[in-house]
C-alpha positions as MATLAB code, in Angstrom:
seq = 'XXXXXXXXXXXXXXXXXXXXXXXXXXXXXXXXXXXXXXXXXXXXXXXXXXXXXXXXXXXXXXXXXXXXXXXXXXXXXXXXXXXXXXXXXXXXXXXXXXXXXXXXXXXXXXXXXXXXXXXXXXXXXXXXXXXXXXXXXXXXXXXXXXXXXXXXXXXXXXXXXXXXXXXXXXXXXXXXXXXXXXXXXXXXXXXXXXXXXXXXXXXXXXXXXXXXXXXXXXXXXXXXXXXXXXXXXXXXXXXXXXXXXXXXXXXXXXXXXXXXXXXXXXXXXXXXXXXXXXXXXXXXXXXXXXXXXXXXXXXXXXXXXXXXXXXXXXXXXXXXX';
ca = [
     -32.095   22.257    1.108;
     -32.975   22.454   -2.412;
     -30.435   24.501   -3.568;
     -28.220   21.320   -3.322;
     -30.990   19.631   -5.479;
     -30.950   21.915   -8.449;
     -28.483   23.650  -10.274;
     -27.059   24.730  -13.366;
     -24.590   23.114  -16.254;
     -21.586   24.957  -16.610;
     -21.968   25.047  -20.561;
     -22.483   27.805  -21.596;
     -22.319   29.810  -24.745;
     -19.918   31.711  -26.335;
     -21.934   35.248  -24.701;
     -21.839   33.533  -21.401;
     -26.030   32.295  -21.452;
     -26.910   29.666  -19.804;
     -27.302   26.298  -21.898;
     -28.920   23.655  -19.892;
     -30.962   23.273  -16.453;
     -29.777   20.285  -14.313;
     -32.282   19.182  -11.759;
     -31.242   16.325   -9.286;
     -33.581   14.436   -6.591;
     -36.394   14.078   -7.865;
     -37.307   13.943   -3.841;
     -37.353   17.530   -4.353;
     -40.261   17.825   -6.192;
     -41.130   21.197   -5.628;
     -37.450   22.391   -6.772;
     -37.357   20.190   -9.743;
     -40.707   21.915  -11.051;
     -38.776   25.320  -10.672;
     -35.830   24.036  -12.919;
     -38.139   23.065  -15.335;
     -40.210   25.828  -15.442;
     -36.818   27.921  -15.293;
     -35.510   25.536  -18.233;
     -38.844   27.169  -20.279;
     -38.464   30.733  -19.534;
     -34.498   30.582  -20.565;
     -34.903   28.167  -23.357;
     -32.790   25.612  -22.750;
     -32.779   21.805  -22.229;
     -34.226   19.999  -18.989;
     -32.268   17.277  -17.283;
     -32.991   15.640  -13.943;
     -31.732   12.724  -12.327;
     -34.291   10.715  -10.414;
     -32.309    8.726   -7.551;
     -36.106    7.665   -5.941;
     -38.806    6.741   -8.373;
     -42.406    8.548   -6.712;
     -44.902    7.838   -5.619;
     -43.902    4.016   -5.111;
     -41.175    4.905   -2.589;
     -43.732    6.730   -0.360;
     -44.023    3.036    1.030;
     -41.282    3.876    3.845;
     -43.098    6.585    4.994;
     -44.311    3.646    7.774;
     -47.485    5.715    9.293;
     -48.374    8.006    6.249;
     -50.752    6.852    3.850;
     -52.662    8.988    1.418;
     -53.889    8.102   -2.048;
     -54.691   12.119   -3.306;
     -50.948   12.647   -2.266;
     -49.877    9.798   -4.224;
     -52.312   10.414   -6.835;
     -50.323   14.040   -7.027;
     -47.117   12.777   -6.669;
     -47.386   10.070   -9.551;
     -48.908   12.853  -11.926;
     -45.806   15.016  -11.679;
     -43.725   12.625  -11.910;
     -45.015   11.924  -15.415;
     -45.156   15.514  -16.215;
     -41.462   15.766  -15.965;
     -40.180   12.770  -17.278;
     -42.201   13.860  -20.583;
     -40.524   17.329  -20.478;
     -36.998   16.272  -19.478;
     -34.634   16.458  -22.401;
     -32.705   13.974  -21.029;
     -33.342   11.676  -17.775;
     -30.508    9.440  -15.807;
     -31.003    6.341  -13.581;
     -29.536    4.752  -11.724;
     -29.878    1.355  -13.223;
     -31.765   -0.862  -15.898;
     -34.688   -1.615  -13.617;
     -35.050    2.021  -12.822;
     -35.087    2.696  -16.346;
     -37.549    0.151  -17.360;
     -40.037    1.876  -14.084;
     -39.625    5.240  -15.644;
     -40.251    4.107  -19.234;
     -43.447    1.452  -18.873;
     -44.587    2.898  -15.217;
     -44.657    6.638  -15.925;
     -44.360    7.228  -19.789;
     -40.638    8.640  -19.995;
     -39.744    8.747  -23.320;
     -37.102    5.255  -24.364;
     -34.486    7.374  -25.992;
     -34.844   10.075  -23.500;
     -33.119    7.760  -20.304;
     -29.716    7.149  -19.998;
     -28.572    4.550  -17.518;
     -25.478    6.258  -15.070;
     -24.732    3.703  -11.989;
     -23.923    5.457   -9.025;
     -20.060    5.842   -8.387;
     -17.282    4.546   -5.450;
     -14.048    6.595   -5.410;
     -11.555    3.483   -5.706;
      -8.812    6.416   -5.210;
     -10.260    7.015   -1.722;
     -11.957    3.602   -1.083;
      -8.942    0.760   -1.467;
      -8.495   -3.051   -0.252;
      -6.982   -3.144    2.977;
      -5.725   -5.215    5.749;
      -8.288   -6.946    8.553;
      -5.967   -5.943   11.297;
      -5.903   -2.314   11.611;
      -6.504    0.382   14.270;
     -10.507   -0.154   13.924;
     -11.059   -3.680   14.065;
      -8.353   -3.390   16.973;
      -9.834   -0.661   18.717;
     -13.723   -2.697   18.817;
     -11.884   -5.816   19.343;
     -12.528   -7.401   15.736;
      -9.347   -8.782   14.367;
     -10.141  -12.536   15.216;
     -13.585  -12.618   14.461;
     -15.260  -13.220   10.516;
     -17.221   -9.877   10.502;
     -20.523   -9.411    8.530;
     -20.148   -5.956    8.154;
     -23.406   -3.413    7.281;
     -22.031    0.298    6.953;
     -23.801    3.698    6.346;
     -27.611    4.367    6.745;
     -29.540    1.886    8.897;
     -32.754    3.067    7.349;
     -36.382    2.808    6.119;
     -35.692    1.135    2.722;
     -33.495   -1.764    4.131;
     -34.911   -4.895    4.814;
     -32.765   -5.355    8.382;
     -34.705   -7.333   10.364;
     -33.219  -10.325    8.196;
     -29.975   -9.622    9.654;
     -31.243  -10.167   13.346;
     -33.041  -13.231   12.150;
     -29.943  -14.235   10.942;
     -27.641  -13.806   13.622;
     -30.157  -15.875   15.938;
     -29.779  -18.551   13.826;
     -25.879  -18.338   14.265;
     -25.830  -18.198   17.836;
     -24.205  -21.406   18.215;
     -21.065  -19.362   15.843;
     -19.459  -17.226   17.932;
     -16.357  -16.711   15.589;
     -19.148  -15.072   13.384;
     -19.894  -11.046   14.813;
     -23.186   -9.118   13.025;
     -21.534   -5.178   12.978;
     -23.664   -2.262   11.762;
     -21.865    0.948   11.285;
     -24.122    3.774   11.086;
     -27.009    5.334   12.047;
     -30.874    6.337   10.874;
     -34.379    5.904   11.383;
     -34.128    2.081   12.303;
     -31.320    1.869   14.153;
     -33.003    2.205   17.887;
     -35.589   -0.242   16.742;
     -32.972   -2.691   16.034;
     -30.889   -2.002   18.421;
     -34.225   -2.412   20.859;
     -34.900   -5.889   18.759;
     -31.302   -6.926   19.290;
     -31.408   -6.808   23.254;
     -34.949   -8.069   23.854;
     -33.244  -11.022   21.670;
     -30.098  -11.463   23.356;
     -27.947  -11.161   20.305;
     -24.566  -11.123   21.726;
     -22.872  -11.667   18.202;
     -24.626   -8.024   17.072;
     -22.754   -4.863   17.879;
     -23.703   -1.486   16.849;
     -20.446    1.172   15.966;
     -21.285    4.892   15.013;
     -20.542    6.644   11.526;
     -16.926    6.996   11.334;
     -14.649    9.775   10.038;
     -13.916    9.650    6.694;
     -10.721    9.123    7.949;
     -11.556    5.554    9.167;
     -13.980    4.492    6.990;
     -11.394    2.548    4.622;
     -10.378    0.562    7.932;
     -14.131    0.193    9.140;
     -14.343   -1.722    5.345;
     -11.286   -3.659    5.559;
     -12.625   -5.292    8.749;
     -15.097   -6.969    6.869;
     -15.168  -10.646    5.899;
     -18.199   -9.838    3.920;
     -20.721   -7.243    3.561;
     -24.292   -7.131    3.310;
     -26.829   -4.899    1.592;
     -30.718   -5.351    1.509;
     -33.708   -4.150    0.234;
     -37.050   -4.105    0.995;
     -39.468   -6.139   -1.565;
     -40.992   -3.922   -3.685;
     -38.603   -1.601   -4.005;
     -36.072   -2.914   -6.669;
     -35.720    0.238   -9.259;
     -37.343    2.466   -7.223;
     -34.133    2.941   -5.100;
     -30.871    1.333   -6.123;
     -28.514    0.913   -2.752;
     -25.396    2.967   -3.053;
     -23.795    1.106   -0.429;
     -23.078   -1.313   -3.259;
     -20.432    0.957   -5.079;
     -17.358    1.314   -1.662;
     -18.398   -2.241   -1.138;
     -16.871   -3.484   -4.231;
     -14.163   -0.777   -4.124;
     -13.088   -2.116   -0.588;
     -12.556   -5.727   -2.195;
     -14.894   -7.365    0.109;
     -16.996  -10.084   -0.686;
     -20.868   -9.377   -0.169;
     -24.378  -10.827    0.669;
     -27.534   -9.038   -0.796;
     -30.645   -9.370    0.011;
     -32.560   -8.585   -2.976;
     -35.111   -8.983   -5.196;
     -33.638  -10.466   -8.585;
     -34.039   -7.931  -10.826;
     -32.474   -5.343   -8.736;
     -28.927   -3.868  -10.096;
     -27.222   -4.625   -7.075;
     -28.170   -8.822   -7.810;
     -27.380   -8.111  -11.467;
     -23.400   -6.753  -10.920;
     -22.945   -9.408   -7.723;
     -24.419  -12.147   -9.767;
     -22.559  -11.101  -13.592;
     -18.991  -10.149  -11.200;
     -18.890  -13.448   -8.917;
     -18.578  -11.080   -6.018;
     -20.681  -12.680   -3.727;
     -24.405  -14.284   -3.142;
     -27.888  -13.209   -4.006;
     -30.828  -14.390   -1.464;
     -34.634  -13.341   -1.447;
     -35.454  -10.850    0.577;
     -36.402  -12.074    4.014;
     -35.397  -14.511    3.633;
     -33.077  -15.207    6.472;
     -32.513  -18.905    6.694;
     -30.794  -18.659    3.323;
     -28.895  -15.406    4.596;
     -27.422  -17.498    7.707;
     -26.223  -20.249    5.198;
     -24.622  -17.708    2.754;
     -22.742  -16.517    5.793;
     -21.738  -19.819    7.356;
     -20.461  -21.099    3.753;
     -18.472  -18.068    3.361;
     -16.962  -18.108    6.578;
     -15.861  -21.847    6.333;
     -14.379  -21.429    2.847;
     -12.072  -18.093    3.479;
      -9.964  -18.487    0.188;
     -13.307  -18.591   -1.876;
     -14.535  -15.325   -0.065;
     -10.861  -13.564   -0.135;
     -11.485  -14.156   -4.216;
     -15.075  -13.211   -4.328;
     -13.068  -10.054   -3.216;
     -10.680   -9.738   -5.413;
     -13.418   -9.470   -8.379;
     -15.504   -7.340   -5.989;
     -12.430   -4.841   -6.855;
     -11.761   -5.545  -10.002;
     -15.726   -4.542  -10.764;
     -15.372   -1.844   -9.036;
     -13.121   -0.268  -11.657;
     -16.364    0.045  -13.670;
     -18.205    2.401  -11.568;
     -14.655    4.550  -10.284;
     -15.808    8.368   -9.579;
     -14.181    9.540  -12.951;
     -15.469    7.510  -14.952;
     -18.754    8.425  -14.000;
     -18.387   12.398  -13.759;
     -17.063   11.555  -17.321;
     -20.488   10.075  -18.279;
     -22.738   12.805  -17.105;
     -20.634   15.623  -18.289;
     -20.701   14.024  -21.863;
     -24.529   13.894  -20.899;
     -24.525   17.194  -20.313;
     -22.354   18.247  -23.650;
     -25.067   16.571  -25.498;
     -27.759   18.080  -24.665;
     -25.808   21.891  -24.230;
     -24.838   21.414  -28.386;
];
């Protein structure tokens, strides 16, 4: 639905015209060449935020391959990164793929992480109605919540939890759903994971206690792909105080903020021998997990929803003056 992917500020001036064209999702591409052209014909400034950096994330489309589409794809990227007045990313790396891969303009990117709503999103106990209701409370949980999809590097997770068979305090959860989740779920039976369960999304309602029964939290991405998507999953992770596991190459953001906060590990991705021994350590040292945690939280205050809104609408001012 592109009308959710482009939209105007609501600066205006003093006669009521429109001051600036805002254009999110660059996965839109089609809609974000109709801000900008719309951004021409009313004279004011371009702005887009690029969550997906194209054509390189065209990798997790699994059985498509075409180099004239990417060929297409790569040009317009560059096209509107040189016309954008101002561009946001998600994160340094992303920044430094827009600037040296695709000719955006230094001065033109401004670096806005994505956001958690610590308001919403808050520490909590293990033993609540969820981990009661799926039988949780006495186990260490490695928790993986939201989208089981394309861009995740998941496999290392199953890997993992047959190397932990001989743990059974230690239970592999996904909450969620997407395009890999049958495959996995497929994977996980032919293996005869019995430490893996699979939980559906939750109500928003739940989701704080789906968190809170976590031990630790993981988050992965595929090789490759480090600034070209930035996992949002990272953001309610911290917020929930939970120490994490990421599976990551080491110049993504996510290894950056886990590695700068002391919030958890960092291992390659794939790499699932070094996963298993991330999980075991952290499950035999609880105190040094609870306080990875506690500065999961505290980091979190960096990235709270207001402060973020805050940063593009000054964006936004800027450019609208």
């Amino acid at each position: 639905d592109w009308s959710s992917d482009v939209c105007s500020s609501d600066l205006r001036s003093s006669s009521g015209g429109l001051r600036a064209i805002w254009a999110c999702r660059l996965s839109a591409m089609p809609a974000t060449l109709a801000a900008w052209a719309a951004s021409v014909r009313f004279g004011v400034p371009f702005v887009f935020l690029c969550e997906d950096v194209f054509p390189e994330v065209a990798v997790l489309v699994e059985d498509f391959r075409s180099p004239m589409v990417n060929a297409i794809l790569d040009r317009v990227n560059r096209f509107l990164v040189r016309r954008a007045r101002r561009i946001v990313a998600l994160g340094d790396t992303m920044k430094a793929r827009l600037v040296d891969g695709k000719g955006a303009p230094p001065d033109a990117v401004r670096v806005i992480h994505n956001w958690a709503d610590c308001s919403a999103v808050v520490p909590g106990p293990r033993d609540n109605p969820f981990s009661r209701r799926h039988g949780l409370v006495d186990a260490f949980v490695v928790l993986h919540a939201g989208n089981i999809g394309l861009s995740q590097d998941l496999e290392i997770v199953l890997r993992a939890a047959a190397r932990l068979r001989h743990r059974p305090d230690i239970v592999f959860v996904f909450v969620g759903d997407g395009a890999k989740r049958a495959t996995l779920e497929a994977l996980t039976a032919e293996s005869g994971l019995t430490n893996v369960r699979f939980l559906p999304f939750q109500p928003r309602s739940d989701m704080g206690h789906s968190y809170a029964t976590a031990d630790v939290a993981l988050i992965s991405l595929r090789r490759g792909l480090s600034g070209v998507i930035v996992p949002s999953k990272l953001y309610p992770i911290l917020a929930s105080g939970r120490a994490c596991v990421a599976a990551v190459e080491a110049d993504c953001e996510v290894a950056t903020i886990v590695a700068s906060a002391g919030c958890g590990h960092v291992v390659a991705p794939g790499d699932d021998e070094a996963l298993s021994e991330r999980i075991v350590d952290m499950a035999d040292h609880p105190d040094r997990t609870r306080l990875m945690g506690q500065r999961a939280r505290a980091v979190a205050e960096q990235f709270d929803r207001p402060r973020q809104v805050a940063a593009y609408d000054a964006l936004l001012r800027e450019v609208a003056c």
